[in-house]
TIRODREN-499394 format. One line per field, with one value per residue (C-alpha): residue in one letter; z negated, x negated, y. Coordinates in steps of 0.02 Angstrom, whole numbers. Example, Ala and Ser with C-alpha at 12.3 -4.5 7.8 and 13.67 -1.06 7.14 Angstrom:
loke = c(A|S)
z = c(-390|-357)
x = c(-615|-684)
y = c(-225|-53)
END
This chain:
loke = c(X|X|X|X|X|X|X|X|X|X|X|X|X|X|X|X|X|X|X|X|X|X|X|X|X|X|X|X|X|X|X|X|X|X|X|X|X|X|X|X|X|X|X|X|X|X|X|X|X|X|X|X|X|X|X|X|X|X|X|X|X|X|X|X|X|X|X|X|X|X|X|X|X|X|X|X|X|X|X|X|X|X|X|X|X|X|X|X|X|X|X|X|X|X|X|X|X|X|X|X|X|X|X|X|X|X|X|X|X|X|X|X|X|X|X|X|X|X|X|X|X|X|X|X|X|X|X|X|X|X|X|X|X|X|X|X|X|X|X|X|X|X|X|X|X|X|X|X|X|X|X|X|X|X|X|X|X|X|X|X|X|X|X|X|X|X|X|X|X|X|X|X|X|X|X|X|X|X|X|X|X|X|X|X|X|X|X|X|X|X|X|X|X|X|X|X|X|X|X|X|X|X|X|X|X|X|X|X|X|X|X|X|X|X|X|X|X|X|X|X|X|X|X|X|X|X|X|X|X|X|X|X|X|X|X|X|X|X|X|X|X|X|X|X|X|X|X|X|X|X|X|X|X|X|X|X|X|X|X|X|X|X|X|X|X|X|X|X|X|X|X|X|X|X|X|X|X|X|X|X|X|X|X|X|X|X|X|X|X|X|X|X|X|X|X|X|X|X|X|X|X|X|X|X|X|X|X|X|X|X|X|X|X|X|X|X|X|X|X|X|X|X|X|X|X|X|X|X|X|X|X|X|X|X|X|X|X|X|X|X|X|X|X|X|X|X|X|X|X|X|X|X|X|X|X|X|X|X|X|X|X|X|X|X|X|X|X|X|X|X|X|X|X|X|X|X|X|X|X|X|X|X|X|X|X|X|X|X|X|X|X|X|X|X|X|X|X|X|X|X|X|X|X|X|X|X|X|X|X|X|X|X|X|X|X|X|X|X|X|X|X|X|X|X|X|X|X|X|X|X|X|X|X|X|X|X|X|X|X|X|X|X|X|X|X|X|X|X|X|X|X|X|X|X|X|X|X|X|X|X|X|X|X|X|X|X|X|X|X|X|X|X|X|X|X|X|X|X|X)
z = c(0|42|-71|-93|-7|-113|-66|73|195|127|-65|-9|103|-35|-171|-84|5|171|342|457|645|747|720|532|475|348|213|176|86|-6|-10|55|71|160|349|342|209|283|283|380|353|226|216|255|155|252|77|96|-3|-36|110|224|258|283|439|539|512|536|704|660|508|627|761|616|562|461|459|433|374|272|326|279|404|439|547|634|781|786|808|956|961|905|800|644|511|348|338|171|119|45|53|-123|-201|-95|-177|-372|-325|-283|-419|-523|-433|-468|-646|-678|-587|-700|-853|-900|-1029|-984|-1071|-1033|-1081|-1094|-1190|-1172|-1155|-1102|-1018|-852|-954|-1088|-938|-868|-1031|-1041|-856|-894|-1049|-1003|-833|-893|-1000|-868|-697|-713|-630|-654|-588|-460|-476|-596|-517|-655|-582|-494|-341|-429|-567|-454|-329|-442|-526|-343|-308|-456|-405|-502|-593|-673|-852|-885|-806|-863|-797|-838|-865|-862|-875|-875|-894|-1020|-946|-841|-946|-982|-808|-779|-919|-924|-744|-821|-977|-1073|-1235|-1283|-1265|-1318|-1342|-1373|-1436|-1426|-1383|-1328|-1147|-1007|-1148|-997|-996|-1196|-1340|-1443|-1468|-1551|-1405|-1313|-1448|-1400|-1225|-1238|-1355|-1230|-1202|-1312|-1234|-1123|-1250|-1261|-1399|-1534|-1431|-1509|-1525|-1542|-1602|-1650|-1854|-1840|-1730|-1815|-1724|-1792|-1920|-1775|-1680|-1794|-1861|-1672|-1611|-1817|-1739|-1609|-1695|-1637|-1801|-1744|-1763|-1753|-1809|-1751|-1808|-1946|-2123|-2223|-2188|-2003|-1942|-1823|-1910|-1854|-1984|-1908|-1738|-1672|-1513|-1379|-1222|-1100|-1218|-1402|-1546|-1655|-1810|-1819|-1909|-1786|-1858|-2018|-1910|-1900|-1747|-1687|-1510|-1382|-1283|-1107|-1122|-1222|-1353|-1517|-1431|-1319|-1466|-1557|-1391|-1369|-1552|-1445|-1323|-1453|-1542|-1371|-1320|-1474|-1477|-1287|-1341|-1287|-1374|-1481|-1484|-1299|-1290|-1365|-1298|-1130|-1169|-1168|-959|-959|-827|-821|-679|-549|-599|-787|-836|-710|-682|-554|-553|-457|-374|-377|-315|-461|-562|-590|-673|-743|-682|-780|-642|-769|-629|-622|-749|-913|-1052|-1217|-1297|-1153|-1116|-1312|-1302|-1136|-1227|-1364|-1250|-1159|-1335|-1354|-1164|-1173|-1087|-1018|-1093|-1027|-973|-1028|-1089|-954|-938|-788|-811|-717|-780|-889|-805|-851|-1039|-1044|-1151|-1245|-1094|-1146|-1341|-1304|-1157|-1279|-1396|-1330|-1374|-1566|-1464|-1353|-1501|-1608|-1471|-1450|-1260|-1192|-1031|-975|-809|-810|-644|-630|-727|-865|-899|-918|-1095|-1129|-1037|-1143|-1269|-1249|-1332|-1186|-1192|-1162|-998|-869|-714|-675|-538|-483|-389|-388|-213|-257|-413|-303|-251|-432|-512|-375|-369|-579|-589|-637|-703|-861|-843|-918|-807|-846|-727|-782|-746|-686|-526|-457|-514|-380|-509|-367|-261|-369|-395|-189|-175|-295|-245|-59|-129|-233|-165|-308|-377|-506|-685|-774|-932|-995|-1222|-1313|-1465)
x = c(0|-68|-77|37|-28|-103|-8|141|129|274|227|71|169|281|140|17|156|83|133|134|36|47|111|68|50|171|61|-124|-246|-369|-443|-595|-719|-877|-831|-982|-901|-725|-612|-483|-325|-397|-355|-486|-499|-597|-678|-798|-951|-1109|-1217|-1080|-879|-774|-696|-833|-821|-636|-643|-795|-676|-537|-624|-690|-503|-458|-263|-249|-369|-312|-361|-356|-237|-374|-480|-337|-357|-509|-408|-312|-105|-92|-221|-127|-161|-77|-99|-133|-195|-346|-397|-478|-319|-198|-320|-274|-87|-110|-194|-75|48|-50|-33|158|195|68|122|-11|-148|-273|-439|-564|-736|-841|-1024|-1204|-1267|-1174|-1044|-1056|-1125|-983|-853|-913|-902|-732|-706|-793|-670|-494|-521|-520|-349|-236|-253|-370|-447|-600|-680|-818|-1033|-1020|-869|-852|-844|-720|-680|-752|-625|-463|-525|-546|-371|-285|-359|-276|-117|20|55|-116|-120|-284|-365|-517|-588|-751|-780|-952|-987|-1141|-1050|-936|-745|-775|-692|-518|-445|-513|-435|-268|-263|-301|-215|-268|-203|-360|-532|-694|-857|-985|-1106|-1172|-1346|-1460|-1427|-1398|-1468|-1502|-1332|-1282|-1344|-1361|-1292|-1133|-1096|-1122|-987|-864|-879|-857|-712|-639|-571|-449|-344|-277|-241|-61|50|33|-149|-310|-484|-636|-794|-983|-978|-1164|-1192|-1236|-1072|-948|-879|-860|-780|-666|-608|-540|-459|-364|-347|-251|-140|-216|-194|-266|-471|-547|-744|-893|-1048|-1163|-1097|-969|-832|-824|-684|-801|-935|-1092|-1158|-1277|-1369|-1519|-1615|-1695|-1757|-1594|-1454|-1402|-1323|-1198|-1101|-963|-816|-691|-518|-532|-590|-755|-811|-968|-1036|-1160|-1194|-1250|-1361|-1512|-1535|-1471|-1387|-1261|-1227|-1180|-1062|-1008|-898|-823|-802|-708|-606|-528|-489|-400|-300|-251|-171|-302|-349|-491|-565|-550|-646|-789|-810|-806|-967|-1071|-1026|-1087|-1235|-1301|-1238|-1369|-1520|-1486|-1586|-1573|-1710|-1802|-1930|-2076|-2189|-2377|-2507|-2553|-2386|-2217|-2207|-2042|-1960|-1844|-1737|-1691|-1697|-1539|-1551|-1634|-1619|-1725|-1593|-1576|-1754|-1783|-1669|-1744|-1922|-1838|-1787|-1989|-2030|-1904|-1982|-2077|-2255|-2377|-2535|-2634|-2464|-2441|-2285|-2285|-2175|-2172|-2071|-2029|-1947|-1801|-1703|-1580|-1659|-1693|-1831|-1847|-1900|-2099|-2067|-1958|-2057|-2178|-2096|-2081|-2254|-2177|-2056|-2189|-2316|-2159|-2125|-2296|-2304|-2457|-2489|-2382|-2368|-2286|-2231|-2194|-2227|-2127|-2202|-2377|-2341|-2306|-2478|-2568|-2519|-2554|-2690|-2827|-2810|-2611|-2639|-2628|-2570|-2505|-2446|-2322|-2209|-2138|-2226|-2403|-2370|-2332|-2492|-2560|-2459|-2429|-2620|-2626|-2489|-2553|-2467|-2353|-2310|-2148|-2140|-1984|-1946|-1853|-1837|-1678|-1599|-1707|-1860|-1826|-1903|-1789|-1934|-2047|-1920|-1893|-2088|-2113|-1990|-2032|-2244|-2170|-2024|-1929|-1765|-1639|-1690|-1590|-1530|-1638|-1615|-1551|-1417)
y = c(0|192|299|428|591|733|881|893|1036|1109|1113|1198|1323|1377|1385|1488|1588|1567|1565|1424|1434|1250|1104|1041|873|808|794|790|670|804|957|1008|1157|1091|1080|935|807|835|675|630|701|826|1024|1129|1292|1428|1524|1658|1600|1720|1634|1565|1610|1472|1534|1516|1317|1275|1227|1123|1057|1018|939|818|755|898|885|1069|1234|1374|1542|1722|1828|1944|1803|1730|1797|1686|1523|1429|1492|1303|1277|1180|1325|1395|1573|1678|1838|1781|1608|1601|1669|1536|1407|1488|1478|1308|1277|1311|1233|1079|1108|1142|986|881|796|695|764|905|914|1077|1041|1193|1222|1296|1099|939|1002|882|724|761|766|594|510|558|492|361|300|369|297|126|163|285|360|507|644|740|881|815|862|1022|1118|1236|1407|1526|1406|1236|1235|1301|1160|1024|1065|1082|898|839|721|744|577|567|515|612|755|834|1001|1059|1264|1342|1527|1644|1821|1851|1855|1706|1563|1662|1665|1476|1407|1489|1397|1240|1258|1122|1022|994|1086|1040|1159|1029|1172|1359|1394|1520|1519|1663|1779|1885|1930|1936|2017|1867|1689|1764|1865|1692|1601|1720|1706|1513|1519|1613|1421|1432|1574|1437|1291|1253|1265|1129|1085|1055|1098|993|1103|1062|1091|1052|1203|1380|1447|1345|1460|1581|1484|1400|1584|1615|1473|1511|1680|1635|1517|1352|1238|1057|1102|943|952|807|807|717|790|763|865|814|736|658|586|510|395|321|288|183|265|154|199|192|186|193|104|225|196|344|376|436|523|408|254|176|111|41|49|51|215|198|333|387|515|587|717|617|516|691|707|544|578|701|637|500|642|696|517|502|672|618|463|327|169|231|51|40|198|149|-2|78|209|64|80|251|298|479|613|645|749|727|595|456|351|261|142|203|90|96|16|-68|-84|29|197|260|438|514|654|781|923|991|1131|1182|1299|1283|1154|1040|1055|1004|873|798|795|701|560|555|518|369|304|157|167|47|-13|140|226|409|540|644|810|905|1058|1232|1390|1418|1555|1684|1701|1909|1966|1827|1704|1697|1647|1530|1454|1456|1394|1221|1160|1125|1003|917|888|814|697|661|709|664|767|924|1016|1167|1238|1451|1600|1593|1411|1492|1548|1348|1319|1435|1377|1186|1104|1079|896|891|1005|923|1038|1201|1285|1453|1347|1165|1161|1175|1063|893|867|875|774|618|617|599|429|279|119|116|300|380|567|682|814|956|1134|1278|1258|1396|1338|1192|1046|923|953|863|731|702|695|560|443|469|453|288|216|98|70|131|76|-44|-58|-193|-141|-241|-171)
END
C-alpha cells in the first residue's frame, strides 16, 4: 500500500493563499528546497538563500520530477504559461503559512529541543526511541533556523504520534517566532553555555535568549531544564513567569527529577544507572561520554511526559549511533595496522570542544598509538576568543592528550600555550594542516577532529579517509 501523500494541492493552495498557474498534480509526496536532491513528485519551493535564489532552479527542479514549485509573483514571468506553479507573495512566508498549517492539523505530541550543546544528538536520541513506539517525525541534519524549522514542521504528516523540531539561534529574537510555529508540549534546553558571545553580553543574556522556548509551550505543557547548569535558576524563574507549572529538572543531584546515579564510560558507548520520574532504569547508551549520558535523562524525561513506554525507551538508546560529523568514527587503514578517527567536525564551542576531549581520553590506543586532537577555531566568541582558546590546554592535560594540532589564529593561543612535547602541528588553515598530520599517523592511533563550521576541520576529515580508506567503527564494548 502507498503511502498517503504529504500535502494535497489544494490544502497547500488555501494555506499559503496562493494562486494556481498550470495544471497541478493532486497531491504531492514532500517538500523540497535543493533543486539537486528533488524527488519525484515533490514540491519545489523557489527560496531566496544568501548565495543562491530558488527561482533560478525551478525549471531544473521540474524537469527532475518535481510535481509542482512554489514561486514568488514577482519572478513569474520567468516560467512557461503552463508551468505547474503555486503562486505567493513571498515564497519564504507561503512556507510559514504552511507551516502552520501543518501544525493545527497535528495531534500527536510536539517536542522543541533547543540548547548551546546537544541540540542535534539530543534530537536523534529522541528519534531514535519514540520511533520505535509511534510514527514520528524529526527535523532532518540540523534544520534549526528561519527556513530549517518552518521546513521540517511543513514535512511533518499529520497523523504522526511524535514530532520533534530542533531550534538553534545565534541572535537574540531568533527562537520566539520559531517556536510559536512549532508550539510544542514539551521543550527541552539541554544546557546554557558560553557560545555566540560575539553577539551577547554574557551567558545570562544567552539564557534568555534560549528560554525564549517557552513562549511557544502550550497550555498545561512542560519543560525539561539542565539543574546542573549555572542557568537553571534563571531559567526555571521564566518558564514560572510565564505560567508554565510542569518544570521537570535532570541532572546528577538530588533534587532532580532526572537523576543520574551512576554511569560507566567506555570507548563507543556507556552504561547508566538513572532515576527517571521516580523510576530507575538501567541501560546502555549507544554513544560515548558523560555528557550524552547527562542528555540521554532528557532525552528519558521527554519520552515520558510524551506518553512513551519509559522502559522501551531505554532499551532503545542502546541503538543510538552519532549524527554525521559529531563523533562518528572510522577505522583508518595503515600500512602497518588501523588507526581510529573520531569526525567531530561539524562545529565547536569551548563546551563541546571540552566534552569531545573528554571522549579522546576514554579512546583506546595501540601499543605505541597516541591521543591525538586536531582542532581549528572556535568562532563567534567576541573578546573573549583567545582565553578561552587558551583555555583548553587545562582540558587536554586532564585527558591526557598526547599530541595536539591546532589549525587558525585563534588556535595559536592553545599552541602557545602547549607544553613543547604535546605540539605536534600548526597551521592558519585546515589546508596547510593535512599534510602535517597524515604524514605523523602511525598504528594504534585515536585522532579527533574538531573545529567551527568555518574553520573547515571536514577538510581534514575528507583527506584522511581518502589518505586511509577503512570502515565505520563498530561497537565492539562490552556493558
Amino acid at each position: 500500500m502507498s503511502a498517503a501523500p504529504l500535502w494535497t494541492s489544494e490544502a497547500m493552495t488555501q494555506a499559503m493563499l496562493a494562486s494556481i498557474n498550470g495544471a497541478l498534480p493532486k497531491a504531492v509526496s514532500g517538500l523540497s528546497i535543493d533543486s539537486r536532491s528533488i524527488a519525484p513528485g515533490e514540491a519545489y519551493f523557489a527560496i531566496k538563500g544568501d548565495v543562491h535564489d530558488g527561482h533560478d532552479f525551478v525549471m531544473a527542479a521540474l524537469k527532475a520530477g518535481a510535481a509542482l514549485a512554489v514561486v514568488e509573483a514577482a519572478q513569474r514571468g520567468k516560467f512557461p504559461d503552463d508551468a505547474p506553479l503555486l503562486v505567493v507573495g513571498d515564497v519564504l512566508a507561503g512556507l510559514r503559512d504552511l507551516a502552520r498549517a501543518a501544525r493545527a492539523r497535528l495531534a500527536g505530541q510536539v517536542i522543541a529541543v533547543t540548547g548551546s550543546v546537544g541540540k542535534t544528538s539530543t534530537k536523534e536520541a529522541l528519534r531514535c526511541v519514540l520511533s520505535a513506539q509511534g510514527e514520528t517525525h524529526a527535523s532532518a541534519a540540523s534544520f534549526n533556523n528561519h527556513w530549517g524549522v518552518p521546513l521540517s514542521l511543513a514535512r511533518c504528516p499529520a497523523n504522526v504520534r511524535f514530532a520533534i523540531f530542533e531550534i538553534g539561534m545565534n541572535h537574540p529574537g531568533e527562537i520566539e517566532p520559531l517556536v510559536k510555529m512549532v508550539r510544542p508540549q514539551i521543550a527541552i534546553i539541554t544546557t546554557v553555555e558560553p557560545v555566540h558571545l560575539e553577539f551577547f553580553a554574557g551567558i545570562e543574556a544567552i539564557a534568555d535568549a534560549k528560554a525564549e522556548i517557552f513562549d511557544g509551550v502550550e497550555p498545561g505543557g512542560a519543560v525539561v531544564l539542565n539543574r546542573d547548569n549555572s542557568q537553571f535558576a534563571r531559567l526555571q524563574a521564566r518558564a514560572t513567569e510565564l505560567g508554565i507549572s510542569r518544570i521537570v529538572s535532570f541532572g546528577s543531584g538530588e533534587k532532580s527529577d532526572a537523576r543520574l546515579l551512576d554511569v560507566a564510560l567506555h570507548e563507543t558507548c556507556s552504561a547508566v544507572h538513572a532515576d527517571i520520574l521516580g523510576h530507575e532504569v538501567t541501560y546502555k547508551l549507544g554513544m560515548p561520554g558523560r555528557h550524552m549520558a547527562m542528555n540521554s535523562l532528557a532525552v528519558l524525561a521527554a519520552s515520558s511526559l510524551a506518553g512513551a513506554d519509559l522502559a522501551l525507551a531505554a532499551l532503545s538508546l542502546s541503538q543510538l549511533e552519532p549524527p554525521a560529523g559529531r563523533g562518528v568514527r572510522r577505522r583508518l587503514e595503515l600500512a602497518r595496522g588501523e588507526a581510529t578517527l573520531i569526525d567531530e567536525s561539524y562545529n565547536a564551542n569551548p563546551a563541546s570542544m571540552a566534552a569531545a576531549l573528554n571522549v579522546l581520553g576514554q579512546a583506546v590506543v595501540g601499543p605505541h598509538g597516541r591521543r591525538i586532537a586536531v582542532l581549528g577555531d572556535m568562532l563567534e566568541l567576541g573578546p573573549t576568543g583567545p582565553a578561552l582558546h587558551g583555555g583548553l590546554n587545562e582540558a587536554i592535560k586532564a585527558n591526557q592528550i598526547d599530541l595536539v594540532y591546532c589549525c587558525g589564529p585563534l588556535m595559536r593561543n592553545l599552541w602557545d600555550a602547549l607544553s613543547t612535547g604535546k605540539r605536534g602541528g600548526y597551521a592558519d588553515s585546515s589546508a596547510g594542516l593535512e599534510a602535517q598530520l597524515t604524514d605523523a599517523i602511525r598504528s594504534g592511533d585515536a585522532i579527533m577532529v574538531k573545529g567551527s563550521l568555518g574553520s573547515k576541520m571536514k577538510t581534514i576529515v575528507n583527506a584522511l579517509e581518502k589518505r586511509f580508506p577503512g570502515k565505520t567503527a563498530l561497537d565492539e564494548a562490552a556493558v
